[in-house]
KEKE-3310 file (N, C-alpha, C; in steps of 0.2 Angstrom, whole numbers, plus 5000, padded with zeros to 4 digits):
npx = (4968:4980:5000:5010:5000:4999:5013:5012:5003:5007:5020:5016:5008:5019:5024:5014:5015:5028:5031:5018:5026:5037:5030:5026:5038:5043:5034:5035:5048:5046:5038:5044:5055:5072:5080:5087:5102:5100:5099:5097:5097:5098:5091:5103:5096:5085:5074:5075:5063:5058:5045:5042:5034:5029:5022:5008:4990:4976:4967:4966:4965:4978:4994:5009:5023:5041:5049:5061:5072:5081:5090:5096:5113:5115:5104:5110:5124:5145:5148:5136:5127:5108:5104:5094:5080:5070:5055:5044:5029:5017:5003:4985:4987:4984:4992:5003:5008:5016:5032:5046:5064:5077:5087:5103:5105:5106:5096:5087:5076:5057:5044:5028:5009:4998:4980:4971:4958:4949:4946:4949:4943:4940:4950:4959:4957:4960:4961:4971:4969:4976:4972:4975:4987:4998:5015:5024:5037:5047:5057:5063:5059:5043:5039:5049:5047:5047:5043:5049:5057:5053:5059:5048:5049:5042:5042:5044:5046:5038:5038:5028:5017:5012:5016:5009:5011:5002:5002:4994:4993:5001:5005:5011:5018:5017:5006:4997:4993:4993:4992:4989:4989:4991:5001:5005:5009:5009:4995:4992:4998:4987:4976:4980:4981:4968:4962:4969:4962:4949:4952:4953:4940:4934:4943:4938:4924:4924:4928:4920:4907:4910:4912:4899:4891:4893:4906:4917:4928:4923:4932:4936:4948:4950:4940:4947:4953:4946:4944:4956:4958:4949:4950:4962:4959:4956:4970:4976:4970:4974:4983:4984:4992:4992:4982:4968:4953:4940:4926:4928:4927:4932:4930:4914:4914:4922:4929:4916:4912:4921:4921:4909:4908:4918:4911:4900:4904:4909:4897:4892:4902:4897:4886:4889:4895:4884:4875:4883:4887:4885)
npy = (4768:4765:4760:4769:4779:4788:4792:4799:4809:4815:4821:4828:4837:4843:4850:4857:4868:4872:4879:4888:4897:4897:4907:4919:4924:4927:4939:4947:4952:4956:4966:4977:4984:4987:5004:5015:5025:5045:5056:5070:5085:5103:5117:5131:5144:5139:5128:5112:5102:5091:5079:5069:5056:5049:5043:5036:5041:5034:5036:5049:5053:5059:5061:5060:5071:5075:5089:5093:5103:5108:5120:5131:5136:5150:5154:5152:5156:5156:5148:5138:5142:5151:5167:5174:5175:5159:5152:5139:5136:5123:5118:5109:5107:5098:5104:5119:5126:5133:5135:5142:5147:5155:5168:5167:5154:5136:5127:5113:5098:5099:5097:5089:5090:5083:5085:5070:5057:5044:5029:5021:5011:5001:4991:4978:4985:4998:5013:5032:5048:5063:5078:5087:5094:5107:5115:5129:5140:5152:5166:5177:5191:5201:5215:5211:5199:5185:5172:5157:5146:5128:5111:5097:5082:5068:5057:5042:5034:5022:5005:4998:5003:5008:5020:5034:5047:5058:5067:5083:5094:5099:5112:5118:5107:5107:5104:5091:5074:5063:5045:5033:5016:5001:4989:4974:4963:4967:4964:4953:4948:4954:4947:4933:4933:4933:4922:4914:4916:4912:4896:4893:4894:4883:4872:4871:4868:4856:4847:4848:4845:4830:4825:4827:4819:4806:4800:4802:4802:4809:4823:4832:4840:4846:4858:4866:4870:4877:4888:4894:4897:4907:4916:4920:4924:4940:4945:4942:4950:4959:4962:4966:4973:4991:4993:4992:5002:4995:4990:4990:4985:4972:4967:4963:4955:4945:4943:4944:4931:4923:4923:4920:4905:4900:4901:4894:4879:4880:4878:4866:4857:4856:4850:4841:4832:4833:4825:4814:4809:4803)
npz = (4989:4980:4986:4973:4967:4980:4982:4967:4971:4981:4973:4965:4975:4980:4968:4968:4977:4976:4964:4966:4976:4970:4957:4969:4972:4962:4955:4966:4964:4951:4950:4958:4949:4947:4949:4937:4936:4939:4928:4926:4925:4930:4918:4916:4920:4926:4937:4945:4950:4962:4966:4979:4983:4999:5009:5010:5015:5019:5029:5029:5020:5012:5001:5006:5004:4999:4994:4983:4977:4966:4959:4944:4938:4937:4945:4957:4969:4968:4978:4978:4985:4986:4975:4975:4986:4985:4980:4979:4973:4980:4974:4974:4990:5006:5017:5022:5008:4998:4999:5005:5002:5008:5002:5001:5005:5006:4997:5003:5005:5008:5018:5010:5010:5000:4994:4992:4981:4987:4994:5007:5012:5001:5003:4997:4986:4984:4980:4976:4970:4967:4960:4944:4949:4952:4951:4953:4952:4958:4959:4969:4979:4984:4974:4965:4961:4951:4938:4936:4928:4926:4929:4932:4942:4947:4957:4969:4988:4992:4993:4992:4984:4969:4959:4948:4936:4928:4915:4912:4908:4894:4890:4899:4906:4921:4927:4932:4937:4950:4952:4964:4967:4974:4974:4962:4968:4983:4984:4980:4992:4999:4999:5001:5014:5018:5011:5021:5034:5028:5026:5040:5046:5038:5041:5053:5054:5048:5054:5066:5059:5054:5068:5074:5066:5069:5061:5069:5083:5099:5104:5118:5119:5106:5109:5113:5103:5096:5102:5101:5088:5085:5093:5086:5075:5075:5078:5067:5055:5059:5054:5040:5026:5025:5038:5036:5043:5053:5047:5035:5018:5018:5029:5030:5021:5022:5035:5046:5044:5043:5055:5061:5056:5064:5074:5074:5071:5084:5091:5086:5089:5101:5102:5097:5108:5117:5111:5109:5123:5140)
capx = (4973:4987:5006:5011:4996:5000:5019:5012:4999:5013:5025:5010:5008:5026:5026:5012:5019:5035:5027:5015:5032:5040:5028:5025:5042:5044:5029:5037:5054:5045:5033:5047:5063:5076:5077:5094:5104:5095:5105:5092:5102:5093:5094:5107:5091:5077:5074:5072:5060:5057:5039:5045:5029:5035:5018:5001:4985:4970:4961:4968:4962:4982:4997:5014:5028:5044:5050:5068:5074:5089:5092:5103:5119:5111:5101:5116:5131:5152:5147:5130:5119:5106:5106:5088:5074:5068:5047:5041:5023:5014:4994:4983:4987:4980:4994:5006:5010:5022:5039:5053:5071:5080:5094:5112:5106:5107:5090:5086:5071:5056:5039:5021:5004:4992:4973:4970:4952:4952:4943:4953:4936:4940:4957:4966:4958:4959:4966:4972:4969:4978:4972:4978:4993:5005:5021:5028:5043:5047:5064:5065:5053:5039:5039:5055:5045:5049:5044:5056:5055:5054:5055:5046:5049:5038:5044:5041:5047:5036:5041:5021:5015:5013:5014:5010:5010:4998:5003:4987:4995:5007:5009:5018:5021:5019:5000:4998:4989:4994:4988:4994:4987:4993:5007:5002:5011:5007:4988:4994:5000:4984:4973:4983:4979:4960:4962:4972:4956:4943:4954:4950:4932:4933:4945:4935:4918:4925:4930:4913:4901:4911:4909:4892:4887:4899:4909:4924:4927:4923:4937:4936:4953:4950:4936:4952:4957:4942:4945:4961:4959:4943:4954:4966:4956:4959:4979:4976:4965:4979:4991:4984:4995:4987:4979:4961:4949:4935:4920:4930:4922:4933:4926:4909:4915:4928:4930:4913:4910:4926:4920:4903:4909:4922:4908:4895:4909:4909:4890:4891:4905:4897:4880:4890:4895:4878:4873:4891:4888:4882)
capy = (4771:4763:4765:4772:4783:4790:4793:4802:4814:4819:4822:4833:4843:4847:4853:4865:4871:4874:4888:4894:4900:4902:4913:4925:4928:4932:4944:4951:4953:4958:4973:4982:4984:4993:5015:5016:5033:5050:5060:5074:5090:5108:5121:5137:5148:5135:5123:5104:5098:5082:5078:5059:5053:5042:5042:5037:5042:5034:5038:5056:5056:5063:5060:5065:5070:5080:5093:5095:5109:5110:5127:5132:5138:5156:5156:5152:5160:5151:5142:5135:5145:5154:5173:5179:5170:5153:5150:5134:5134:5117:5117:5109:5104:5099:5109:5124:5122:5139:5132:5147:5146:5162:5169:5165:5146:5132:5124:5106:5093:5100:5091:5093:5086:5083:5081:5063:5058:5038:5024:5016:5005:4998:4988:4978:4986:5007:5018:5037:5050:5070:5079:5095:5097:5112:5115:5134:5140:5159:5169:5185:5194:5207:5216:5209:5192:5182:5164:5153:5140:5122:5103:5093:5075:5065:5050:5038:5030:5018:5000:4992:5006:5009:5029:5034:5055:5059:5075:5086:5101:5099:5118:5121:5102:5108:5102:5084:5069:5059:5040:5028:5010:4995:4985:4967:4959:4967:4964:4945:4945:4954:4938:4927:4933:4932:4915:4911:4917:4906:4892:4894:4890:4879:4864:4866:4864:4848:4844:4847:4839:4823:4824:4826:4813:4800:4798:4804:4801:4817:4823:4838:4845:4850:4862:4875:4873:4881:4895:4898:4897:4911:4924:4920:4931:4947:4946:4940:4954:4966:4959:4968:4981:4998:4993:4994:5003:4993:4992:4991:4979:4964:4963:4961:4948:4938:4944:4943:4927:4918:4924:4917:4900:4896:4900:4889:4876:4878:4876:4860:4854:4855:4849:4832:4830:4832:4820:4805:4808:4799)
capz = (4984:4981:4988:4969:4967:4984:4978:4963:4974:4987:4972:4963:4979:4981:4964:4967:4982:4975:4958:4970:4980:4962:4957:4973:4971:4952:4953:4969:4960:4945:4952:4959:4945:4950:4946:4936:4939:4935:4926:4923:4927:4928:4915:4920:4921:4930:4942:4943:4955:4961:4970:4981:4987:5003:5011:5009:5022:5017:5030:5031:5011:5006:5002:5009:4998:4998:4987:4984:4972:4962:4956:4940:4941:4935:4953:4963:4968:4967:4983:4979:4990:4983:4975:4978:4987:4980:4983:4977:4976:4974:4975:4979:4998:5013:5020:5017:5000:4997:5002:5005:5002:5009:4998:5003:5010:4999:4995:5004:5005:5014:5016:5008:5009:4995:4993:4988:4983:4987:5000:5011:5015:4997:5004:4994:4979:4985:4975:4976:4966:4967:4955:4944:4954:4950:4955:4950:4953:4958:4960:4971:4983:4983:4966:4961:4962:4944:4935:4935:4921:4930:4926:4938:4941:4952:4959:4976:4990:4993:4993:4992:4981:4962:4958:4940:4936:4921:4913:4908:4904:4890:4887:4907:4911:4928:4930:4934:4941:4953:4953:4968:4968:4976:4968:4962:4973:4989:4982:4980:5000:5006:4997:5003:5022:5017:5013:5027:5035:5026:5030:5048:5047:5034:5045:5061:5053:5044:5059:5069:5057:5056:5074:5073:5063:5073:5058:5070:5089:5102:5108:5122:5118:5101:5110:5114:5096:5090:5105:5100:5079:5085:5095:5080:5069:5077:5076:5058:5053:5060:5049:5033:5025:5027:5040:5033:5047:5056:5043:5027:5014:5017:5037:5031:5015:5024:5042:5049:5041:5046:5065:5060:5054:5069:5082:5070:5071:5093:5092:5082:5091:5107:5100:5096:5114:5120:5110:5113:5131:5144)
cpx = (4980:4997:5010:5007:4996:5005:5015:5006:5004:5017:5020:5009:5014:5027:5023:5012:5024:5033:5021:5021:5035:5038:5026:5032:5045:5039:5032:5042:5053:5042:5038:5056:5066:5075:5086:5094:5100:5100:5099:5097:5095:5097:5097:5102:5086:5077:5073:5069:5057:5052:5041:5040:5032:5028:5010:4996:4981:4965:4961:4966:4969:4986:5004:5018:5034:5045:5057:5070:5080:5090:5097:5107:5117:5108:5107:5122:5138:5150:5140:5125:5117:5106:5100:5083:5071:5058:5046:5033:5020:5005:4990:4984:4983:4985:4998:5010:5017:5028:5045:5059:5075:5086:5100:5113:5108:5101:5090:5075:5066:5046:5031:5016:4998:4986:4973:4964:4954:4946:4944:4949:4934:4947:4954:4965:4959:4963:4966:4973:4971:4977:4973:4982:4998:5008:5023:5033:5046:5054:5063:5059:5049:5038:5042:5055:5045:5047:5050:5053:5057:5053:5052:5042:5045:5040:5041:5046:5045:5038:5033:5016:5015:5010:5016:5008:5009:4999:4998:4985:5001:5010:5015:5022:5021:5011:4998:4992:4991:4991:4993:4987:4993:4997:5004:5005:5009:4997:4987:4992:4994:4977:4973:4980:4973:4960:4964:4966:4951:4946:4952:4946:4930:4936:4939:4925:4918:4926:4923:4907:4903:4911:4903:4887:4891:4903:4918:4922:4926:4929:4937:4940:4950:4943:4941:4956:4953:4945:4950:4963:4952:4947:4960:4963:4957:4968:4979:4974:4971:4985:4989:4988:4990:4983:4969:4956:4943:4929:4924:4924:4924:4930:4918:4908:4919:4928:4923:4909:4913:4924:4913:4903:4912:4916:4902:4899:4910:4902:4890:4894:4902:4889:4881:4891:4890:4876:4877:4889:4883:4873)
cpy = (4767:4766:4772:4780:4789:4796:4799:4808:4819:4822:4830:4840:4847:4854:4859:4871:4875:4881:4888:4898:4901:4907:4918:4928:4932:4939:4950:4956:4957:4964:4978:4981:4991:5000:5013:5022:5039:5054:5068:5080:5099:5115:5129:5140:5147:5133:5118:5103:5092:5083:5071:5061:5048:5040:5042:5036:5039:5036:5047:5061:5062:5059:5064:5064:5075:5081:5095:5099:5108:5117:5126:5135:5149:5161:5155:5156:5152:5148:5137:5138:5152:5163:5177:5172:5166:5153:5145:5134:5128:5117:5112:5107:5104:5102:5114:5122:5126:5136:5137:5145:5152:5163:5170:5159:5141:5128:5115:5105:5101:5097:5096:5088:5085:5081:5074:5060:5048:5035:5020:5009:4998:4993:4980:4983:4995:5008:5025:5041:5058:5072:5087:5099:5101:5112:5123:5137:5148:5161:5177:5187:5200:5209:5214:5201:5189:5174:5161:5147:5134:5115:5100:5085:5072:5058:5048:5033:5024:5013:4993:4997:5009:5018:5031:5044:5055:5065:5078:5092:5100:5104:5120:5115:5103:5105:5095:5080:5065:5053:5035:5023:5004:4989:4977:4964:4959:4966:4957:4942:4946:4948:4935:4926:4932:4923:4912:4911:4914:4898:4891:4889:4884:4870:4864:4864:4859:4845:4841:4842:4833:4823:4819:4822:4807:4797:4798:4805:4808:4816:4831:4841:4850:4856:4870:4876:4876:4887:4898:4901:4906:4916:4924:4925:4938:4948:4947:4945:4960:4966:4963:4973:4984:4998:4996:4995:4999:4994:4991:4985:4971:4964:4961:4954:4942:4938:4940:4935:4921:4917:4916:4907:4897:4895:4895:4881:4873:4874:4868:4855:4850:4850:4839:4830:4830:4825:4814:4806:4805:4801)
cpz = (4985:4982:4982:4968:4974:4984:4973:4965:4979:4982:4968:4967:4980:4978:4962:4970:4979:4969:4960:4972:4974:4961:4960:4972:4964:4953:4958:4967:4955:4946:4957:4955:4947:4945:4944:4938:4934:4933:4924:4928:4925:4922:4919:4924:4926:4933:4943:4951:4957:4968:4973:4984:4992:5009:5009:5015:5019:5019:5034:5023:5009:5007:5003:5005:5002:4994:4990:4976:4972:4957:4950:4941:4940:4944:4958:4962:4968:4971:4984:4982:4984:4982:4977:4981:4980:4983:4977:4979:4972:4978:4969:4986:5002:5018:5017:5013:4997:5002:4999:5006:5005:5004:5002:5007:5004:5000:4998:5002:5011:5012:5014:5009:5005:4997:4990:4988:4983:4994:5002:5014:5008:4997:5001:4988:4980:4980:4974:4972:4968:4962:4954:4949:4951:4951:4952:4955:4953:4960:4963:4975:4981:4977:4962:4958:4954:4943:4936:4932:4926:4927:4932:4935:4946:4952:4965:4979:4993:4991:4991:4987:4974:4960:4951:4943:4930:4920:4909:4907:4900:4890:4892:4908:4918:4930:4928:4936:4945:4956:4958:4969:4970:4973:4969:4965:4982:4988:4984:4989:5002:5004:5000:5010:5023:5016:5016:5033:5036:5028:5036:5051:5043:5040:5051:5060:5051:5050:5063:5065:5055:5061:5074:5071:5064:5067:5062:5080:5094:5106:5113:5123:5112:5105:5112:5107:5095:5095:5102:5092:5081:5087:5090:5078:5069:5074:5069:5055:5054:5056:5042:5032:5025:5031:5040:5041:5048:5051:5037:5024:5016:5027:5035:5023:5018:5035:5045:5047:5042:5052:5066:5060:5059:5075:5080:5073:5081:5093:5088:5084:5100:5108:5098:5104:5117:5117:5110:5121:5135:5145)
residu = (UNK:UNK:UNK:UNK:UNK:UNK:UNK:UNK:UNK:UNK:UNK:UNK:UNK:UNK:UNK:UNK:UNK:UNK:UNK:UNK:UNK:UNK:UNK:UNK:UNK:UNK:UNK:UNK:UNK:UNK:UNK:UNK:UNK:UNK:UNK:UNK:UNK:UNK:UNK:UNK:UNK:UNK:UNK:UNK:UNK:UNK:UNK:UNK:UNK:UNK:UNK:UNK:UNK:UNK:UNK:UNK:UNK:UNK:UNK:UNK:UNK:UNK:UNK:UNK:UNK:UNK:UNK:UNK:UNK:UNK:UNK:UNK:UNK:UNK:UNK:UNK:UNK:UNK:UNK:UNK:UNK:UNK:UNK:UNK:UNK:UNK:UNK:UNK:UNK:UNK:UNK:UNK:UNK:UNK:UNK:UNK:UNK:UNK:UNK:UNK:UNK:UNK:UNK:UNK:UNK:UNK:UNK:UNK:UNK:UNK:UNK:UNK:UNK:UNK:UNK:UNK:UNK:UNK:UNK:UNK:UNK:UNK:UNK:UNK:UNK:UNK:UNK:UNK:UNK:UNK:UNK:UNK:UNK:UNK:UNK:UNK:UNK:UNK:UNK:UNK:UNK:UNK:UNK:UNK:UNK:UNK:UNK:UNK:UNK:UNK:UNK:UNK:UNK:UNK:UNK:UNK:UNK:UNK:UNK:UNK:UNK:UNK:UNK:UNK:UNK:UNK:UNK:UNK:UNK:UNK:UNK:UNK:UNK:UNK:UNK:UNK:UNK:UNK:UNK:UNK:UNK:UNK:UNK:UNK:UNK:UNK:UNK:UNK:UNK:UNK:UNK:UNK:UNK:UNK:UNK:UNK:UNK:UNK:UNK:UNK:UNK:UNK:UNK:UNK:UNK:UNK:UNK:UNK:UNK:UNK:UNK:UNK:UNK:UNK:UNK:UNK:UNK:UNK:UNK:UNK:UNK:UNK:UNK:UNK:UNK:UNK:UNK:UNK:UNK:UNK:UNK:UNK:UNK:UNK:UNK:UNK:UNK:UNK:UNK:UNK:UNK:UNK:UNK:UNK:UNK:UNK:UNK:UNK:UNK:UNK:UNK:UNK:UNK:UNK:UNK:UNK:UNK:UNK:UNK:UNK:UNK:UNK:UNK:UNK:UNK:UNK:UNK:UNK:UNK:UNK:UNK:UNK:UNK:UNK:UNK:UNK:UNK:UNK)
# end
């Protein structure tokens, strides 16, 4: 090849370098747009409640949320603290789901855990499903115990997870669906780690069988780059988000296959020094 055609290989590769990096960054930038300011305000009478999911279990099958109540001014007194007991009940949970206010406190955050049906052994592609969630909203103890008219917003804090709420009672609005899947970008990163993976096995067999077939000189160093590319794999493997459990689908697509090919790669390595040596 000549020095031009050289020149115009190296400039090609720069260029697909550089939008590949353009583009992980756009889609990162793009898959999380900012939350303008909420202005949602509760009516005198009712209560706005805000579900934040801030956690996902996959292999606990839920997700963790807080519930933060905002009371109308109707339920409170001049000072903000409440006039009769506040009970939020949200079901279904995988814990306790009735969440008491005492009357004369003032209402904070406090946490909840949902059923989530999902398979975290389907990592990068899982996905989370709560379904027919309620939230009701009650005023006052014992007999004196009363509806409370409620909005309920469902928001998240997650940073790598996409959370949609399908509403599947229009008559209350209080009964819901909660979908949490994977945001295209952090989908993008855990690929990338996959490939970085396949790679592995990919240079040191290219390596080995031009060995092999004496296209390339044996050298007995590169025998601890294969060791050290082979206990690579574990660290690497631990690098996934969500750390996917032992057994998922990508150890028997990528994982044990990369393992397979590095130690293919020793055997073949070692199998040319048999045959260069004396």
């Amino acid at each position: 090849m000549t020095a031009a055609g050289r020149r115009v290989r190296g400039v090609v590769l720069v260029a697909v370098v550089i939008a590949a990096y353009v583009a992980v960054v756009l889609t990162y930038a793009l898959g999380s747009p900012p939350n303008g300011p909420d202005l949602r305000e509760a009516a005198p009478d009712a209560a706005l409640v805000y579900l934040d999911v801030d956690t996902v279990s996959g292999e606990n099958f839920s997700l963790d949320a807080r519930v933060s109540v905002y009371p109308g001014t109707e339920l409170t007194d001049a000072d903000g603290n409440l006039v009769d007991d506040l009970i939020v009940d949200v079901t279904p949970t995988a814990s306790a789901g009735t969440l008491t206010f005492p009357s004369g406190t003032r209402v904070g955050p406090l946490p909840v855990s949902l059923y989530a049906d999902g398979d975290i052994r389907r990592w990068p592609f899982d996905t989370y499903d709560a379904s027919s969630i309620q939230v009701r909203v009650f005023s006052g103890a014992g007999a004196d115990r009363q509806p409370v008219p409620a909005e309920i917003v469902v928001t998240d804090s997650l940073t790598s997870w996409a959370v949609e709420a399908v509403d599947i009672d229009s008559s209350s609005a209080q009964a819901f669906d909660i979908r949490v899947a994977r945001t295209v970008g952090t989908t993008i990163f855990d690929i990338a780690i996959c490939v970085v993976l396949v790679v592995l096995p990919s240079c040191t067999l290219f390596v080995s069988i031009q060995t092999l077939r004496r296209r390339k000189q044996f050298l007995p160093p590169i025998m601890t780059w294969f060791a050290v590319t082979l206990f690579a794999v574990l660290p690497i493997r631990n690098l996934f988000p969500g750390a996917p459990p032992i057994g998922s689908w990508v150890d028997y697509t990528v994982v044990l296959w990369v393992v397979a090919g590095l130690v293919t790669a020793m055997v073949l390595y070692v199998v040319a020094w048999w045959r260069q040596g004396p």
